[in-house]
C-alpha angles and dihedrals in degrees: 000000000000092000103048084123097074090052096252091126136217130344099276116240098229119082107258077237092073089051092075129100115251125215097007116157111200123068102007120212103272135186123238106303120184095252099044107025102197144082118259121206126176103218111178118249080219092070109095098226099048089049097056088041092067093041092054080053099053103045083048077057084053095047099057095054096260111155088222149303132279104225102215125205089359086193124145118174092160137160092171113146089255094056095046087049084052092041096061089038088050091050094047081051088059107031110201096005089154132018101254095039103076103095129062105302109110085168111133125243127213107080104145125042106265094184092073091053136063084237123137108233114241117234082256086061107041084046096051092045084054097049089047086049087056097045089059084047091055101043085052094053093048094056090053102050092056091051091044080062081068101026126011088206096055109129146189115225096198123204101238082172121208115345098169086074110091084214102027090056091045090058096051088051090051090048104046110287122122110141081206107059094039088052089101095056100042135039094188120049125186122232108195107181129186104234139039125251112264149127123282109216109340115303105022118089129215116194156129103264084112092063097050087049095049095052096043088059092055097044104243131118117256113228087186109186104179092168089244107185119175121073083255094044089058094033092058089039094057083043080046090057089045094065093043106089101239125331130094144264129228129221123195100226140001091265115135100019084175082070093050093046092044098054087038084060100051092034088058087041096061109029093130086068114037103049133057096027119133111224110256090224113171092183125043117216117206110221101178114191101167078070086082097066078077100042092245094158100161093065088058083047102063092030092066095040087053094048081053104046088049087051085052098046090034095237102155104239132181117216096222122188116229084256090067089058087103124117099249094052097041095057088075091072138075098196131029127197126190114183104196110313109171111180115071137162109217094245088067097048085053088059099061093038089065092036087063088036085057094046110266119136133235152196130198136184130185129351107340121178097001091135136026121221097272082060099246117147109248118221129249094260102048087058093034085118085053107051120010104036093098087053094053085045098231114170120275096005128121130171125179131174088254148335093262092087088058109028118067125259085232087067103050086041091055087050104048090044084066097079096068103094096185103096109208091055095045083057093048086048090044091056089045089056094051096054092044101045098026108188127344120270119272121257098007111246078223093059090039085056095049102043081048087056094039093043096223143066107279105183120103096219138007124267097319106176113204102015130091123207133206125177130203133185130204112190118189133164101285107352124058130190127207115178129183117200109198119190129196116201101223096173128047127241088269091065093251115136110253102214102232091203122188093351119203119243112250114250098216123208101174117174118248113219119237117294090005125110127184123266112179136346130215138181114216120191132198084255089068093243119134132202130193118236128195117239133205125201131200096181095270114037133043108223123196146138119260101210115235108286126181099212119348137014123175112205108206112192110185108209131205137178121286 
């Protein structure tokens, strides 16, 4: 009551106790520690006068002229009387969502946590890790009306955590976090991931150009914090942000402001070519995380090794979510690769059964499309095109057990070490990777499959160690843009400077879209300096020489009509 006067309202009935969520599994209350001197408590975005009471906070924020809030943690894992009330109201919402939840039981699921084991979730489970998705959804969505009111700009950035981690993004999806179904509430999502970008061994690089990807596709902005520490850590991360399409990049501290003001320069200098841009993507990787409501953990598993497999042999890629498997959204691409996803609506599995009717190609690996997302079996027939096309040979279609007999052990290595967060021991594994695996194979049996389906050479530029490519393409009336980022990982994954040496100039093959044909080429470096490159053209593809560059170069084609 005392502080009516800010609009927070009137003192709530309920005992702020009964607020807090019960049975929740991350981040218990805790009591004043030395290295972190307050009290947490875990009170649940579902109770009314908490609620009100964040959204009293955020239009105060408002208030004051701030552009927007960071939402920190965004985990709910909750059984409170409030949340059991919404649950039953959220399944009658949805009658017969999941084989097993059609009586009378209105009782929520989701009482261990089902990320640190091999179990599969129940339809109880995966329902209730999708309600408490939504709730999050919701709560976001709430603060930000009341700000729009102020300012129609105001944003949330959300903290979706590290998504690069197999487990650690399994236990997001089973405590509220799906970027996608939060998409309609925020426009800007933060990725905080455990360990820097760097290179694990000497030649192979680890980094967060997936989840730039991943967020650009869906049209949302990347906050990516990778705790990046070192002068060269930052310094790749802010490269990292450059080649990403439009979205941010987190340091830790204030440390190195010279950096900061380096990569500002350069960012406001080139603002015609590094925002805007739509990814030219050839093959369409499908990274699944709604898979994770039903602790299918192995789909996360190969799709990560394979992100990482089509970095190493620069094959464009684009990172699409299951709701993208329609029609409209799927002719865009030429391949088209789905590592056991096992959970499908049948709307989905007609997709792709067009896309391959249309002449697209596809791969497939595990058990794709067994179950839709109610959790019936479906039978053989309605996932013939799934499972069983590369048996009856039909034409650009491969199916294999799984994606360990294509993609290099180093990969799935790289990404199960991951989930080590202490890191002094992630380094030590790191370094034990690297003299186990040595380099990955070359070429990649994964690249050779897809350029045999698609019937062409899809990489952007020959073996590369150490760099990493994206491409992107504006098409306008009468101009077009293609641009090429290349990044070289000059500094392990320990933070230690990795000498480049004498590095070799990169041979480029970029694709031309339809009726376009190339005009100029320039290179364009952190340092603001352009040169001028000569350019070949066959009809389909672009061909030039990036110059030796030690961290970043930034390839501009102007385009024009044919």
């Amino acid at each position: 009551d005392d502080y009516a006067s800010l609009g927070i309202g009137t003192k709530p009935l309920r005992d702020p106790i009964l607020w807090m969520q019960r049975e929740r599994q991350s981040f218990g209350a805790c009591a004043p520690a030395p290295n972190y001197p307050l009290w947490l408590y875990r009170p649940c975005v579902n109770e009314p006068a908490w609620s009100r009471y964040h959204e009293a906070v955020v239009r105060l924020v408002a208030d004051c002229g701030y552009d927007g809030v960071f939402v920190d943690d965004c985990i709910i894992e909750c059984h409170h009387d409030m949340c059991e009330q919404k649950f039953a109201a959220f399944l009658g919402r949805r009658s017969g969502h999941a084989s097993g939840l059609s009586g009378t039981d209105r009782s929520m699921g989701a009482t261990q946590p089902l990320w640190q084991s091999d179990a599969t979730a129940t339809a109880r489970d995966s329902a209730t890790h999708l309600f408490w998705q939504e709730s999050m959804r919701d709560y976001l969505d709430r603060i930000q009306v009341v700000a729009h009111k102020r300012n129609p700009d105001f944003f949330a950035i959300a903290n979706w955590g590290s998504i690069s981690r197999v487990r650690g993004a399994a236990g997001r999806a089973q405590s509220g976090k799906d970027i996608e179904v939060w998409k309609p509430a925020t426009k800007w999502v933060m990725y905080e991931e455990a360990h820097p970008s760097g290179l694990v061994g000497t030649a192979n690089p680890f980094g967060y150009s997936l989840q730039y990807n991943q967020a650009l596709t869906l049209g949302i902005r990347p906050v990516v914090h990778s705790y990046a520490m070192t002068p060269e850590q930052i310094d790749l991360g802010y490269a990292e942000c450059a080649a990403g399409g439009g979205g941010a990049f987190v340091q830790p501290d204030m440390r190195f402001p010279e950096i900061r003001g380096k990569w500002r320069t350069f960012y406001e200098a080139n603002r015609d070519v590094l925002e805007g841009f739509s990814l030219v993507a050839p093959v369409g990787l499908v990274i699944a995380y709604d898979e994770l409501r039903y602790n299918n953990k192995e789909h996360l598993r190969q799709a990560l090794a394979a992100a990482q497999e089509l970095y190493a042999s620069h094959i464009p890629f684009a990172a699409i979510p299951k709701s993208y498997l329609v029609k409209s959204r799927l002719r865009k691409y030429r391949v088209l690769v789905v590592p056991n996803v096992m959970y499908m609506e049948q709307s989905h599995v007609g997709a792709i059964s067009d896309f391959v009717a249309r002449g697209g190609k596809l791969l497939t690996a595990g058990d794709c499309g067994t179950f839709d997302m109610e959790m019936h079996e479906r039978d053989v027939p309605r996932r013939r095109m799934l499972h069983e096309a590369a048996q009856q040979s039909v034409g650009g279609v491969l199916h294999v057990p799984s994606l360990e007999g294509l993609v290099s052990q180093h990969a799935f290595d790289t990404i199960a070490a991951l989930d080590i967060l202490d890191s002094g021991e992630f380094v030590k594994r790191a370094e034990e990777i690297a003299r186990v695996t040595g380099l990955a194979r070359e070429p990649s049996p994964l690249a050779n499959a897809l350029n045999h389906l698609a019937e062409m050479d899809l990489a952007v530029t020959p073996s590369a160690p150490g760099v990493r490519t994206v491409v992107y393409e504006k098409l306008g009336k009468v101009h077009g843009t293609l641009t090429m980022h290349a990044l070289r990982y000059a500094v392990n994954v320990a933070g230690v400077a990795v000498p480049s040496g004498d590095t070799a100039p990169l041979r480029v093959a970029l694709p031309v879209p339809q009726g376009w044909r190339p005009s100029s080429a320039v290179v364009r470096s952190v340092d603001n300096s352009k040169k001028a490159l000569e350019v070949s053209f066959d009809g389909d593809s672009m061909r030039c020489t990036v110059p030796s560059f030690k961290l970043y170069a930034l390839l501009v084609v102007e385009l024009a009509h044919q």
